[in-house]
C-alpha positions as CSV (number, residue, x, y, z in Angstrom):
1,X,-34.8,-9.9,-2.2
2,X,-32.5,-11.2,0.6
3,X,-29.3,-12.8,0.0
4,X,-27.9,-15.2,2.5
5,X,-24.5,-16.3,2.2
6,X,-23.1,-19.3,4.1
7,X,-20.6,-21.1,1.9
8,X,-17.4,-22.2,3.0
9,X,-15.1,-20.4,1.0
10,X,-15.9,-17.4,2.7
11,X,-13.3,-15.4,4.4
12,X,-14.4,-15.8,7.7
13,X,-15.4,-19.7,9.0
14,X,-19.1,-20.3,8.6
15,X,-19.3,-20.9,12.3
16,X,-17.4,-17.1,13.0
17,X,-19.2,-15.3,9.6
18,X,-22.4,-16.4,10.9
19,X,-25.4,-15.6,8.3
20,X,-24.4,-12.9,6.1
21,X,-28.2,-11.0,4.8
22,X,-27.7,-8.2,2.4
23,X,-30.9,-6.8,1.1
24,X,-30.5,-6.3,-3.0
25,X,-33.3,-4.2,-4.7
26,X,-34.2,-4.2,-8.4
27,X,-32.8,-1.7,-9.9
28,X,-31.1,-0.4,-7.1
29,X,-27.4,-2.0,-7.4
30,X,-23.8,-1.2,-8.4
31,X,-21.4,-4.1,-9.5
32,X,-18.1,-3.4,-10.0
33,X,-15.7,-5.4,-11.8
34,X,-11.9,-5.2,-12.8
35,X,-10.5,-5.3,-16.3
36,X,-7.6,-7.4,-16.2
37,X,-7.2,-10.8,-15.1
38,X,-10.8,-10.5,-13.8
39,X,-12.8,-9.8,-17.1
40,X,-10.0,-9.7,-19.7
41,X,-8.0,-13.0,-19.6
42,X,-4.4,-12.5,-20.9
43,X,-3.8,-15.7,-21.7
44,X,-6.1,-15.6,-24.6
45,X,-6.8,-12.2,-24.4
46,X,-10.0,-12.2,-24.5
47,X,-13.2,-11.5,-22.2
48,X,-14.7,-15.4,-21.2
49,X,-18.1,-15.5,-23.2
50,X,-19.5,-16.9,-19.3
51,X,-18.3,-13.6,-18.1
52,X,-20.0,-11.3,-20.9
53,X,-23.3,-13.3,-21.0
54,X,-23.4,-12.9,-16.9
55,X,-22.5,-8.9,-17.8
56,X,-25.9,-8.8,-20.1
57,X,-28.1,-10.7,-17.4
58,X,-26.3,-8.6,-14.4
59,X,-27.2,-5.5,-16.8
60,X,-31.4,-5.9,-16.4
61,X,-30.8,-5.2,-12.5
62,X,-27.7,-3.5,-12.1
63,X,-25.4,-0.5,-12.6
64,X,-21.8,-2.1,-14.3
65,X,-18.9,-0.7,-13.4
66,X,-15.6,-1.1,-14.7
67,X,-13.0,-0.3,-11.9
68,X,-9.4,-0.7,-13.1
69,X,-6.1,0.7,-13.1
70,X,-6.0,1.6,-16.8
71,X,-7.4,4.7,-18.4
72,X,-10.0,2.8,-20.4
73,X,-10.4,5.5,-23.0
74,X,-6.6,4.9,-24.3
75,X,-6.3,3.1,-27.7
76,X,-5.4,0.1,-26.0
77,X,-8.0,-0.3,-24.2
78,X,-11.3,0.9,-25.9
79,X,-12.2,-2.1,-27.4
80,X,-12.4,-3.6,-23.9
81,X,-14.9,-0.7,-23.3
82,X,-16.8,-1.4,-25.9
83,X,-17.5,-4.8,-25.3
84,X,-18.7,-4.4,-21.8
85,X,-20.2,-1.7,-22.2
86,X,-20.1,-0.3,-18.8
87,X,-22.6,2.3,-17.4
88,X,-19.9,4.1,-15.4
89,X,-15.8,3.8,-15.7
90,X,-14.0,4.0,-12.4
91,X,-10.5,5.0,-14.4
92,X,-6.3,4.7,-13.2
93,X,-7.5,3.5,-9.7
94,X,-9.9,6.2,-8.7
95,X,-8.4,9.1,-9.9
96,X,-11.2,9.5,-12.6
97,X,-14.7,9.1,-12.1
98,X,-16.5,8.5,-15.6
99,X,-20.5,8.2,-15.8
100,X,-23.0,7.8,-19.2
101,X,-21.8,10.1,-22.0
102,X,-18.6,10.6,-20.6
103,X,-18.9,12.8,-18.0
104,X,-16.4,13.0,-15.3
105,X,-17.9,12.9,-12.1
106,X,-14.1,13.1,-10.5
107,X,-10.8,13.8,-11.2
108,X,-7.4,14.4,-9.2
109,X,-3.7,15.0,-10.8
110,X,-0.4,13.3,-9.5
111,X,1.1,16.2,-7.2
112,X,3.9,17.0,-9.6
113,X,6.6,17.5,-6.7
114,X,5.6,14.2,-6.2
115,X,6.3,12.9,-9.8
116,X,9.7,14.8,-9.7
117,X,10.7,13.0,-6.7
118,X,9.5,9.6,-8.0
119,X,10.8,10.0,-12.0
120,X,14.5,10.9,-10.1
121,X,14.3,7.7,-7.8
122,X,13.8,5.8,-10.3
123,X,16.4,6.7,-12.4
124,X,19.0,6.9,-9.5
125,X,17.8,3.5,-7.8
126,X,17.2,2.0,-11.7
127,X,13.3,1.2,-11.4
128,X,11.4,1.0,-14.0
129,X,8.9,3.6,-13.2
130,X,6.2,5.2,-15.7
131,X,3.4,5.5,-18.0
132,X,2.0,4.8,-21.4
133,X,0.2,7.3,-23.2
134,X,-1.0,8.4,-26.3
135,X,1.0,5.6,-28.1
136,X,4.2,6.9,-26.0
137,X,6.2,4.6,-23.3
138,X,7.5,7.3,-21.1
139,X,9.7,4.7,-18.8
140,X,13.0,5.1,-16.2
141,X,15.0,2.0,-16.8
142,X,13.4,1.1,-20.1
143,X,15.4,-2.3,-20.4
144,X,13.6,-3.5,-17.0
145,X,10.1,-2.4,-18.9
146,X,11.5,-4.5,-22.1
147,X,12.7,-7.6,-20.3
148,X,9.1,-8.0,-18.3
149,X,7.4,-7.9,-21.6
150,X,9.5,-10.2,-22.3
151,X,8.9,-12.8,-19.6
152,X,5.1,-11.7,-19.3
153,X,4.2,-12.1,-23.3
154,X,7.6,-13.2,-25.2
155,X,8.0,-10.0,-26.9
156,X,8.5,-6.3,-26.6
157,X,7.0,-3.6,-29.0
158,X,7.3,0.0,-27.2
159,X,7.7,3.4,-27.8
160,X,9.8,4.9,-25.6
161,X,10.1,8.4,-24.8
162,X,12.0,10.7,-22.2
163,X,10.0,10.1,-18.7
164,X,11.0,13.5,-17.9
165,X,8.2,14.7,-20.7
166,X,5.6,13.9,-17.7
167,X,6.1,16.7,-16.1
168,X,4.7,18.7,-18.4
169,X,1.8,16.1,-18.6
170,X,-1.5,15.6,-16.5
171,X,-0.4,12.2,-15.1
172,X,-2.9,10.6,-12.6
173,X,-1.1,7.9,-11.2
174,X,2.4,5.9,-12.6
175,X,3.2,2.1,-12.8
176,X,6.1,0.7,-11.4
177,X,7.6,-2.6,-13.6
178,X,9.7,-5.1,-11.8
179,X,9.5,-7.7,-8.4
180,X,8.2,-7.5,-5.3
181,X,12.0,-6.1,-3.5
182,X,11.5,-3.0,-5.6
183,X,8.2,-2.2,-4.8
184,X,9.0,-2.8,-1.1
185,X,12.0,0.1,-1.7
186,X,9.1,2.4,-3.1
187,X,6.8,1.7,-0.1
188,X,9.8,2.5,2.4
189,X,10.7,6.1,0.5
190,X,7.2,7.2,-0.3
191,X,4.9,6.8,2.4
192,X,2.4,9.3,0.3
193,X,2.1,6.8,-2.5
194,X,0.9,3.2,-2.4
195,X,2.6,0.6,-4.3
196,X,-0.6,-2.7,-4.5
197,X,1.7,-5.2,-6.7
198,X,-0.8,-7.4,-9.7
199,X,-1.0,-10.5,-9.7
200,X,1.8,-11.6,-11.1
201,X,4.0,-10.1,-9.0
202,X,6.0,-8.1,-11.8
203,X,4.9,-5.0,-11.7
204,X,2.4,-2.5,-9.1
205,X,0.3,0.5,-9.8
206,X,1.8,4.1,-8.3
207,X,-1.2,5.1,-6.7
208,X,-1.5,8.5,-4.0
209,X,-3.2,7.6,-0.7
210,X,-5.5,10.0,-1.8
211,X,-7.2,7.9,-4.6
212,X,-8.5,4.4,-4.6
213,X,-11.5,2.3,-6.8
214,X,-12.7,2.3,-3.2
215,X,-13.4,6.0,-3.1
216,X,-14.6,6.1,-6.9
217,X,-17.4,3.3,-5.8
218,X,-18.5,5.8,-3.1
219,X,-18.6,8.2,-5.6
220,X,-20.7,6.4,-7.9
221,X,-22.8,5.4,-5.0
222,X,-23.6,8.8,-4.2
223,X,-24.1,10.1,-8.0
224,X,-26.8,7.0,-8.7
225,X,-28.5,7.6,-5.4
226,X,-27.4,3.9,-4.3
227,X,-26.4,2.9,-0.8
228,X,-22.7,1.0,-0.6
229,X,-25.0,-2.2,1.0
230,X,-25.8,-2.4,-2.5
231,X,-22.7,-3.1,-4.2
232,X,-20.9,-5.9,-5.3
233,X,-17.2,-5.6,-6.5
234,X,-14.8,-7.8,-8.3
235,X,-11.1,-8.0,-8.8
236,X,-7.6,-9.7,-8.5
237,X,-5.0,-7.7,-7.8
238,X,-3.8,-6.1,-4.9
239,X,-4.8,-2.3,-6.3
240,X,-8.2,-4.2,-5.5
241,X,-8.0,-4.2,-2.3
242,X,-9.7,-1.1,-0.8
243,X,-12.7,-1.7,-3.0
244,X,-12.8,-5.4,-2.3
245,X,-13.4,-4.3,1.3
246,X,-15.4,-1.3,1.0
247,X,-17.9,-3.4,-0.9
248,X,-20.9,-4.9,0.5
249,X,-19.7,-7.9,-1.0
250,X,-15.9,-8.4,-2.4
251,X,-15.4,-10.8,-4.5
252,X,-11.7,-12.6,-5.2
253,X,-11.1,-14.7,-8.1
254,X,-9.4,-17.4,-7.9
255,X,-5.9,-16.3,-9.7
256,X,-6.4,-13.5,-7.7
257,X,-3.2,-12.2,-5.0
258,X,-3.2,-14.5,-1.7
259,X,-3.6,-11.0,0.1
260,X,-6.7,-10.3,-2.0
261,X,-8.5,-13.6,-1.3
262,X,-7.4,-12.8,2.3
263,X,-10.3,-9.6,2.4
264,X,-12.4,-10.9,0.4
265,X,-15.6,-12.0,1.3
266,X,-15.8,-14.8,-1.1
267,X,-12.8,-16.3,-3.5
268,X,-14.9,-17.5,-7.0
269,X,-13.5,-19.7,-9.6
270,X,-10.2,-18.5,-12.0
271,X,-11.4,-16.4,-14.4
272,X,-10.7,-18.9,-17.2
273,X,-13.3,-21.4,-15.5
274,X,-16.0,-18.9,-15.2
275,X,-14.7,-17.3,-12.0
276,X,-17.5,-14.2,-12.9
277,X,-20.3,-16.7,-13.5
278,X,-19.9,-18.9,-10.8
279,X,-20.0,-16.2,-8.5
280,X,-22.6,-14.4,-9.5
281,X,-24.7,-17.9,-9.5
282,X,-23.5,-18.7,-6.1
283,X,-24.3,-15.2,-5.0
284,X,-27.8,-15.4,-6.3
285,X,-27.3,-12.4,-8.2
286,X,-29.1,-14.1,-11.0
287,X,-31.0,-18.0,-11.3
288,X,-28.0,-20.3,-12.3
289,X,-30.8,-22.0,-14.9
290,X,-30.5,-18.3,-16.9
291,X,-27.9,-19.9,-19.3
292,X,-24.1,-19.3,-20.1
């Protein structure tokens, strides 16, 4: 079938966007969505039951994708997993490539000069810089890491464990806790590393320019047989960003970064008014009378 998108809330003006076609055949298309604050809602903490049911009627048509920067086989995070059920996992920004039965399609490891150079910033400049893994917080400046747990969910429970262990570790990528001004010190040191702040502004995924959702999509794209015109992709954070645009479609929420909204080529709902339904609706990606 044909698409045709002319709505308003589109990044471009309607009168500069013009008609936007993209041809969508059965069968034949990836979706990609992110875990948190696009599917998973932390301020219930909970996936929106508009979201999962638009997930089972997406699922008759379409390969689902989860895309995020977590490694969605940790503890923490299977449950997630399990409720969506994805057919592939784009895994700690596209530096693991996961397809049915949990074969990796991809995988790269942090350059561990790299890692040496980043755990010692950290420590010297006092930047909370890190991983958790295996039930282990391995953290520079821990109190930073306790007092944004703090102010994100009122409490801290960690484990915390010499960062300096991650060297002998095979870390993919880190995450950076604190404001914006630190992440902007990170950007200006390493220029081999991106630094795309979430949502919230208190915190940013450590990322090498290497690796991206973006290039894990392209990867799936190619192991499916799919052409990129037939993908879709969902998110709201600024580690988003590259597969937002590399979509055929990118799709914003509406709690989603100002700079993500920015390249998207539509801005939906917040995700806790059925931001993934009301897309997908206005998107025609399924009839709107299919029921929530």
């Amino acid at each position: 079938m044909f698409l045709v998108l002319k709505s308003p809330i589109f990044k471009k003006n309607v009168k500069e966007f013009g008609t936007f076609m993209v041809k969508f055949h059965k069968k034949k298309r990836i979706i990609s969505f992110d875990l948190d604050m696009t599917l998973l809602d932390h301020r219930t903490w909970e996936i929106p039951a508009s979201a999962m049911e638009a997930i089972r009627r997406l699922r008759e048509d379409s390969v689902i994708v989860v895309a995020s920067g977590r490694n969605m086989n940790e503890p923490y995070s299977v449950a997630y997993r399990d409720m969506v059920k994805p057919d592939a996992i784009i895994h700690l920004n596209g530096t693991r490539v996961e397809v049915e039965g949990g074969k990796i399609i991809f995988e790269h490891l942090m350059d561990k000069e790299r890692l040496r150079r980043l755990l010692a910033f950290g420590e010297e400049q006092k930047l909370a810089l890190g991983i958790s893994v295996d039930g282990g917080d391995y953290y520079t400046c821990p109190e930073d890491v306790v007092y944004y747990d703090k102010v994100r969910w009122g409490s801290s429970e960690r484990n915390f464990k010499d960062p300096w262990l991650l060297m002998d570790m095979p870390v993919k990528t880190l995450t950076y806790v604190g404001g914006p001004e630190g992440a902007e010190r990170l950007e200006r040191q390493f220029a081999e590393f991106k630094f795309p702040m979430f949502a919230g502004l208190m915190g940013a995924d450590v990322v090498e320019r290497e690796a991206s959702k973006a290039n894990g999509l392209m990867r799936l794209c190619e192991y499916y047989g799919i052409a990129p015109e037939q993908t879709v992709a969902f998110g709201d954070s600024m580690n988003d960003i590259e597969i937002i645009r590399e979509a055929a479609i990118g799709v914003a929420m509406g709690n989603a970064h100002p700079g993500l909204k920015a390249a998207a080529d539509y801005v939906t709902a917040d995700i806790g008014d059925d931001g993934v339904w009301k897309a997908c609706v206005a998107l025609g990606l399924f009839e709107e009378g299919d029921g929530k």
